[in-house]
C-alpha positions as CSV (number, residue, x, y, z in Angstrom):
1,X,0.0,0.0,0.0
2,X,1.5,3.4,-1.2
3,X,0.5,6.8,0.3
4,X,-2.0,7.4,-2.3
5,X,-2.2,11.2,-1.5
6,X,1.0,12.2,-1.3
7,X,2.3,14.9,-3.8
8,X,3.3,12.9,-7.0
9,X,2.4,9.7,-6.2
10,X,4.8,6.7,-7.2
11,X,7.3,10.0,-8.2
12,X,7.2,10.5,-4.7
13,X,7.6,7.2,-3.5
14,X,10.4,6.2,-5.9
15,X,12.4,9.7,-5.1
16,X,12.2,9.1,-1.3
17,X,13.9,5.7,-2.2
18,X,16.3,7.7,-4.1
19,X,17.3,9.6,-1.1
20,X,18.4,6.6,0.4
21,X,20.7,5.5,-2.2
22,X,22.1,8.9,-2.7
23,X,23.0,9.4,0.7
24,X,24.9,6.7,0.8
25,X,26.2,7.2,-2.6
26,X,27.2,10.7,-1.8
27,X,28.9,10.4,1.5
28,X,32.3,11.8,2.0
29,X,33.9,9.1,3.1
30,X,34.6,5.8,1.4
31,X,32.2,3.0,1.1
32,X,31.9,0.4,3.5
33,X,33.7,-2.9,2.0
34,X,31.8,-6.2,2.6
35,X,35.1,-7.0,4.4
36,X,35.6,-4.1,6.6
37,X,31.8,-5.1,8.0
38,X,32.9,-8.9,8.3
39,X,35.9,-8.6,9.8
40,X,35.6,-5.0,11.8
41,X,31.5,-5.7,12.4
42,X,31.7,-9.6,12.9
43,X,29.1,-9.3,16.0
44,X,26.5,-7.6,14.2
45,X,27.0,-9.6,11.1
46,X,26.5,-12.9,13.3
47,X,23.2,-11.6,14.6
48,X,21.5,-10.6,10.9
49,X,22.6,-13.9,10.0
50,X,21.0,-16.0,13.3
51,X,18.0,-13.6,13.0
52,X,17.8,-13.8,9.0
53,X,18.3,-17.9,9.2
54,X,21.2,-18.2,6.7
55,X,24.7,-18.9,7.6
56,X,26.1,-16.3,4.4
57,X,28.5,-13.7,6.2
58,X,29.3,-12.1,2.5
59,X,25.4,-11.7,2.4
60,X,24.7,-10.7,5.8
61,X,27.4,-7.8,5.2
62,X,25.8,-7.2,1.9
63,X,22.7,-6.5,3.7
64,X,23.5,-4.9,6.9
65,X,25.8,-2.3,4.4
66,X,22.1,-1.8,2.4
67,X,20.3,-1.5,5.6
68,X,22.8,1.1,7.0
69,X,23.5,-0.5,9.9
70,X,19.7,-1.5,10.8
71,X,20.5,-5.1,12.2
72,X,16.4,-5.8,11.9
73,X,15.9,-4.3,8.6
74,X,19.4,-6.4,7.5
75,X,17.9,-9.8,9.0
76,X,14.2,-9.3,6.7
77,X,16.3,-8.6,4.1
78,X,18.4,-12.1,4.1
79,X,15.6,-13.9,5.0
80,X,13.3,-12.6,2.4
81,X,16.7,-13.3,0.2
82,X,16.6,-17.0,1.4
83,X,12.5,-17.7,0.8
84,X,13.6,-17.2,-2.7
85,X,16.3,-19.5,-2.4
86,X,15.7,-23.8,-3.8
87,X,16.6,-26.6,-1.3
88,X,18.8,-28.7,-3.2
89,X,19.8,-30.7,-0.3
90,X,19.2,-31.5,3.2
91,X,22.3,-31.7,5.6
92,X,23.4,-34.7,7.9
93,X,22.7,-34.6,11.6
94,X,25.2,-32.0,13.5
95,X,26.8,-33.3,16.1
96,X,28.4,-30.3,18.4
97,X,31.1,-33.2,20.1
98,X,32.8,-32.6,16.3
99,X,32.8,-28.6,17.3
100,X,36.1,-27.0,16.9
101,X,36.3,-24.8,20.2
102,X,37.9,-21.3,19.6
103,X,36.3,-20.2,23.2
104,X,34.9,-22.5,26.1
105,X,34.2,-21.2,29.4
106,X,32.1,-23.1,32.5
107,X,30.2,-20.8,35.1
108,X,29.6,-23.9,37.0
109,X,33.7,-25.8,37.4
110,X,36.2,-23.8,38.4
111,X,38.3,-27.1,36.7
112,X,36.5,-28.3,34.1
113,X,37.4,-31.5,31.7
114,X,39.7,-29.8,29.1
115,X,40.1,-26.7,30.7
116,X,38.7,-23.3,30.3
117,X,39.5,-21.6,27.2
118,X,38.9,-18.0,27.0
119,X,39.6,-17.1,23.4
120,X,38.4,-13.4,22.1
121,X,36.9,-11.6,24.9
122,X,36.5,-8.5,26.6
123,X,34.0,-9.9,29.5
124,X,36.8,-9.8,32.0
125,X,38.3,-5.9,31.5
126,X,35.9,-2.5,32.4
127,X,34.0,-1.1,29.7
128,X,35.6,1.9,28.9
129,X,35.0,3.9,25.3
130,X,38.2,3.6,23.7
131,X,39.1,7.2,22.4
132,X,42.2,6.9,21.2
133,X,43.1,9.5,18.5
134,X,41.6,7.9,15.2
135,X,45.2,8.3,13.5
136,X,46.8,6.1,15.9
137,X,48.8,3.2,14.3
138,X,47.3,0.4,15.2
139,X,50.2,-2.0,14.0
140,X,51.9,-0.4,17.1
141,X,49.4,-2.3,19.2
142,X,51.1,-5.5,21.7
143,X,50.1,-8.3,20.1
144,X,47.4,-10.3,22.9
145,X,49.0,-12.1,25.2
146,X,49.2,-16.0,25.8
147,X,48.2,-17.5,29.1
148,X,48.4,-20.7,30.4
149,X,46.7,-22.0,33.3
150,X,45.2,-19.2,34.6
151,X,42.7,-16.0,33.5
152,X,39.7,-17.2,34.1
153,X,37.3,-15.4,37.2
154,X,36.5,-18.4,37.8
155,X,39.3,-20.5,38.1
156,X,41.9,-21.6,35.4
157,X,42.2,-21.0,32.0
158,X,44.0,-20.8,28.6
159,X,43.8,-18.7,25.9
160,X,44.7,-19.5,22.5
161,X,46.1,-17.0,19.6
162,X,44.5,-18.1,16.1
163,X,47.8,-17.0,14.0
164,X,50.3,-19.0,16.4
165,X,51.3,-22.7,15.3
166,X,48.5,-25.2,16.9
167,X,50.6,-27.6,19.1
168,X,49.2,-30.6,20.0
169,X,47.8,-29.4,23.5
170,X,46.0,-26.5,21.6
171,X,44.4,-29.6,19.5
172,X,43.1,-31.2,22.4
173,X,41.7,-27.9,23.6
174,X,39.8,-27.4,20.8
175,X,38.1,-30.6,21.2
176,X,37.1,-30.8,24.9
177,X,35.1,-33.2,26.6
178,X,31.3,-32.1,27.1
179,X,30.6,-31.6,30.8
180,X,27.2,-33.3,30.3
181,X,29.2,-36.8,30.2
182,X,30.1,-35.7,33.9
183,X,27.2,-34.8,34.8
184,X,25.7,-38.3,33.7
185,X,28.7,-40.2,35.4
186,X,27.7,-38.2,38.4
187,X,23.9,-39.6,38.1
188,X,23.1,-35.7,38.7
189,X,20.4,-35.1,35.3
190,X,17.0,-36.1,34.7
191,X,17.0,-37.3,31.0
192,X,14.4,-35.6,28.9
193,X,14.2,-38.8,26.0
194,X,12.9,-41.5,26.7
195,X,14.1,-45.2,24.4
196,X,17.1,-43.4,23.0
197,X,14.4,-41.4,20.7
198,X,15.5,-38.7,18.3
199,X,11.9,-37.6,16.4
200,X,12.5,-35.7,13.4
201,X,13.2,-32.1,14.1
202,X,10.3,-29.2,13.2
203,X,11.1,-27.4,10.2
204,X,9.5,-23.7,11.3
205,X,10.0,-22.3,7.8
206,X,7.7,-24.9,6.4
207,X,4.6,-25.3,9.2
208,X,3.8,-22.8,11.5
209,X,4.5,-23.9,15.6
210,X,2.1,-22.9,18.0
211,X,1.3,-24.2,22.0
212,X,2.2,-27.9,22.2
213,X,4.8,-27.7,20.2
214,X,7.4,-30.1,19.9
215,X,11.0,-28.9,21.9
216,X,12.7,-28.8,18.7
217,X,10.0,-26.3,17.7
218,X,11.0,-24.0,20.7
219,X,14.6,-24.3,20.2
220,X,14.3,-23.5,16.5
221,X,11.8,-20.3,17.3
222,X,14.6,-19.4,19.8
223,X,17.4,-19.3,17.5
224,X,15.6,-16.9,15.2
225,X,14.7,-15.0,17.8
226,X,15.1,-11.3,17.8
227,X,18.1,-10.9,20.3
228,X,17.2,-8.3,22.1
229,X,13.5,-9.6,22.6
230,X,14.5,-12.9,23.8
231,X,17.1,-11.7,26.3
232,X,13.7,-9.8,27.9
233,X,11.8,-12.6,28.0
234,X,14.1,-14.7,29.9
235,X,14.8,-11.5,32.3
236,X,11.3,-11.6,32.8
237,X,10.3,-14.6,33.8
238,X,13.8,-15.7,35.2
239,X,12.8,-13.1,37.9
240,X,9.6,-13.6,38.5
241,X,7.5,-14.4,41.0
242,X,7.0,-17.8,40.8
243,X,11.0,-18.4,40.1
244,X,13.9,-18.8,42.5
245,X,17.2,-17.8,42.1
246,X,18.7,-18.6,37.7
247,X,20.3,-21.0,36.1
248,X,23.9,-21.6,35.7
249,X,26.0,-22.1,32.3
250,X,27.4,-25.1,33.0
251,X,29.6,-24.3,29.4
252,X,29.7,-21.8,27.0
253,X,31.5,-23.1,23.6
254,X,31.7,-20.9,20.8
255,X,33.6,-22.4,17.6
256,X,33.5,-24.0,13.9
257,X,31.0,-26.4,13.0
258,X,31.4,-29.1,10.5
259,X,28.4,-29.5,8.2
260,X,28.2,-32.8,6.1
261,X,25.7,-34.1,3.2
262,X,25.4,-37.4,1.8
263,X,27.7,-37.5,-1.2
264,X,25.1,-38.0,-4.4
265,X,27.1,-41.3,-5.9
266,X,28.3,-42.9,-2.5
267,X,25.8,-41.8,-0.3
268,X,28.3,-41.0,2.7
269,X,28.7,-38.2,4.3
270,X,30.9,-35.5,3.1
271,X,31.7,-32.1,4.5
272,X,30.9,-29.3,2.6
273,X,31.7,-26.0,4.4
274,X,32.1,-25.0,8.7
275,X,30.2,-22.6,10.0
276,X,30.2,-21.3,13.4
277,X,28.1,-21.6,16.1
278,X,27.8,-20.4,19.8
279,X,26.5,-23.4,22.1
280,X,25.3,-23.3,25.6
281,X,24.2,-25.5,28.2
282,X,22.8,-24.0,31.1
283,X,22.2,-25.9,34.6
284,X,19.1,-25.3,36.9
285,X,17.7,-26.7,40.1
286,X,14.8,-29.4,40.3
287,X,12.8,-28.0,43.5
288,X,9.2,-28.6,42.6
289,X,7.1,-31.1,44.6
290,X,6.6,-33.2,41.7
291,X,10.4,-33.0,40.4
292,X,13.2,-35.3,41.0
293,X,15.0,-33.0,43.9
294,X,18.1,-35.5,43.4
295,X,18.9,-34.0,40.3
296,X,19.4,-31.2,38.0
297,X,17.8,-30.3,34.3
298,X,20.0,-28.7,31.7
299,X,18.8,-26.2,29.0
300,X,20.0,-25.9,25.8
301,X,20.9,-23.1,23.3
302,X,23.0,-22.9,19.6
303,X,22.7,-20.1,17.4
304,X,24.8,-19.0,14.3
305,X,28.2,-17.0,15.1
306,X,29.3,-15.6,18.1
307,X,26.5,-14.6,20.4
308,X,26.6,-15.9,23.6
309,X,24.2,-13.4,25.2
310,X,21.5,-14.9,23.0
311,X,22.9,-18.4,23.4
312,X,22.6,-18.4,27.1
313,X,19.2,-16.8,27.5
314,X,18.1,-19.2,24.7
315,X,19.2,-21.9,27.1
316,X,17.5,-20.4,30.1
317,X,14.1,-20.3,28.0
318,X,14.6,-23.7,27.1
319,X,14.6,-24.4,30.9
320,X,11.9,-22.0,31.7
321,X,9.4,-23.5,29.0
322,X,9.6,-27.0,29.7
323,X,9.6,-26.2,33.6
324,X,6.3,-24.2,33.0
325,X,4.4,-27.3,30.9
326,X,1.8,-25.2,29.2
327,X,1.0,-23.3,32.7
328,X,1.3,-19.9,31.3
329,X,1.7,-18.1,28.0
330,X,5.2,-18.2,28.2
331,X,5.8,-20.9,25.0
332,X,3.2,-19.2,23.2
333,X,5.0,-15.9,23.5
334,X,8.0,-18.0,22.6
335,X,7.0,-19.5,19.2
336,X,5.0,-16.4,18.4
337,X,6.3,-13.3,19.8
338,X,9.8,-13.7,19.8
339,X,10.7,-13.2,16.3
340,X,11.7,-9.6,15.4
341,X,11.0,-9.5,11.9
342,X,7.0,-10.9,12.6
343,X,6.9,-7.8,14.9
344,X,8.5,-5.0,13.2
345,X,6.4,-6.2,10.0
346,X,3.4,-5.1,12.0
347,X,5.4,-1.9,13.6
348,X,6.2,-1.2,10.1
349,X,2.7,-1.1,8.8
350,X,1.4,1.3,11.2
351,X,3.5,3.7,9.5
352,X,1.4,2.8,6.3
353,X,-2.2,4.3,5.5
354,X,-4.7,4.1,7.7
355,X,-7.2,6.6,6.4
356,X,-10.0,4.4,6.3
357,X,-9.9,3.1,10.1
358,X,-9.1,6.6,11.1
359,X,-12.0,7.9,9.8
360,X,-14.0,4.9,11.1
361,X,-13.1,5.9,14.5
362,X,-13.8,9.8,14.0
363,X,-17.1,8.5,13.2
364,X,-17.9,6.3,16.0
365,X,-16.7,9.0,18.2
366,X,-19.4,11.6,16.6
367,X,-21.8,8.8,17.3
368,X,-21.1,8.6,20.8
369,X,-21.4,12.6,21.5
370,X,-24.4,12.9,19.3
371,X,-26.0,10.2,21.4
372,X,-24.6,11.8,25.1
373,X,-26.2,15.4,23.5
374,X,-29.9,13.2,23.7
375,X,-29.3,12.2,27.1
376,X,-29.3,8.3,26.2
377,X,-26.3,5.7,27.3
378,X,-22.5,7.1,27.5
């Protein structure tokens, strides 16, 4: 729907879009290289692609650059980019024990199996605005440090520099043990599946999921979430009334994920491309009557790229939907509410005209006083 009234019409409409090109067209400075925004922009690049549902970082860039800098706007536009996209094939199960860790941390063991591994962070220094004269050479920078055995807040850790040679410690590191096996060896968590049974996950881009969904429907919803939307949520509820105390990230992984298809002659698997992936699994307390108060229940949460903030709330969500069993709205503001480009769609089309409604309502206003003026009903 186009503003109908506006002065010159589609001229209009097609000059305003004008304006947007030639600003960015006539800028003084240069233009923004799809590089420059992967490698200088990598965060917000990771969250267009987990919120557009395509693992493309040329095309994320590509769209975040034509969305100038609108994260949202850059996310409907890959994802309206991807509907036109053909399936050609479906990929092999992922398993995340084949994840090559560049960063793992655990809240919840000060020593855990393989060690911490803090990687590229700045969670552990004060957030200070850096403004260091814009001139300033950064080749002069030091070079980030490497530690061993310790670094951590909570305990020890190790952090690895990507352009050093990979001994074979650093291999092992990058291939941990999950803390889950512990957790089992301990006896300590309540198993969700029941027979060893792996149903077939819920494809959200083909069927719409609503209340009684299945979990992979609420973990799918999750990871497409808008980020800023789904961290809310899980404040939320997390400290709510009818909660106690939060969970605990039992580890945080963050690295390259291989991604395999069945090879069209041999039929074995084959991988094609990595792509990475921020994992979480979060640990909470069993404290209800009717839960097993000898163990614990572990949330889960993987998006694309590196975005722990959503990873872990994801994880607490996870937690907070299955503990609520259909008690509240909570999943169906999950699987319906949570995704950003759904609700800025509407936002947007307020924007739109409305002149019918409006006048709709001028009318049934008029109504209203005309029939207060004869001393009937108000």
């Amino acid at each position: 729907m186009g503003f109908s009234n506006a002065r010159g019409g589609t001229e209009a409409i097609l000059a305003a879009e004008r304006l947007v090109r030639r600003s960015g067209e006539e800028a003084g400075s240069d233009r923004l290289g799809l590089a420059q925004l992967i490698e200088r922009m990598g965060l917000a690049v990771d969250r267009v692609m987990g919120e557009g549902g395509l693992w493309s970082p040329e095309l994320a860039a590509r769209a975040l650059r034509q969305a100038e800098g609108d994260v949202m706007e850059a996310a409907q536009l890959l994802r309206a980019h991807r509907s036109s996209i053909p399936r050609l094939a479906y990929s092999e199960v992922a398993s995340t024990d084949e994840l090559r860790v560049i960063r793992r941390i655990s809240s919840a063991f000060r020593n855990p199996p393989g060690r911490q591994l803090l990687g590229r962070t700045t969670d552990y220094v004060g957030r200070l605005l850096d403004l260091m004269p814009e001139d300033a050479d950064e080749a002069d920078e030091a070079p980030p440090a490497r530690h061993n055995g310790h670094g951590h807040g909570h305990g020890h850790g190790h952090e690895h520099v990507e352009d050093e040679p990979v001994t074979t410690e650093d291999q092992d590191l990058q291939h941990p043990p999950r803390l889950i096996g512990l957790l089992r060896e301990m006896d300590m968590v309540v198993e969700r599946r029941t027979d060893g049974e792996d149903p077939e996950p819920f494809d959200i881009t083909r069927a719409p999921a609503r209340p009684g969904a299945p979990r992979s429907a609420v973990l799918a919803a999750l990871a497409r979430a808008e980020t800023g939307a789904l961290v809310n949520l899980w404040y939320a509820y997390t400290f709510s009334t009818v909660k106690h105390g939060h969970e605990i990230p039992g580890e945080v992984r963050h690295g390259w994920l291989p991604v395999k298809v069945a090879h069209p002659v041999t039929g074995r698997p084959v991988t094609v491309t990595e792509i990475r992936v921020t994992e979480v699994e979060t640990i909470d307390d069993l404290d209800r009557p009717e839960e097993d108060r000898s163990r614990l229940d572990l949330g889960y949460g993987l998006c694309f790229g590196h975005n722990e903030r959503k990873a872990i709330a994801m994880a607490g969500l996870d937690l907070l939907v299955h503990r609520d069993g259909g008690r509240t709205e909570l999943e169906q503001r999950v699987l319906i509410t949570l995704d950003g480009i759904e609700a800025c769609g509407f936002l947007e089309h307020l924007k739109l005209p409305h002149y019918v409604d409006f006048r709709s309502l001028l009318d049934r206003k008029r109504a209203v006083r005309g029939t207060s003026a004869d001393g009937g009903p108000r």
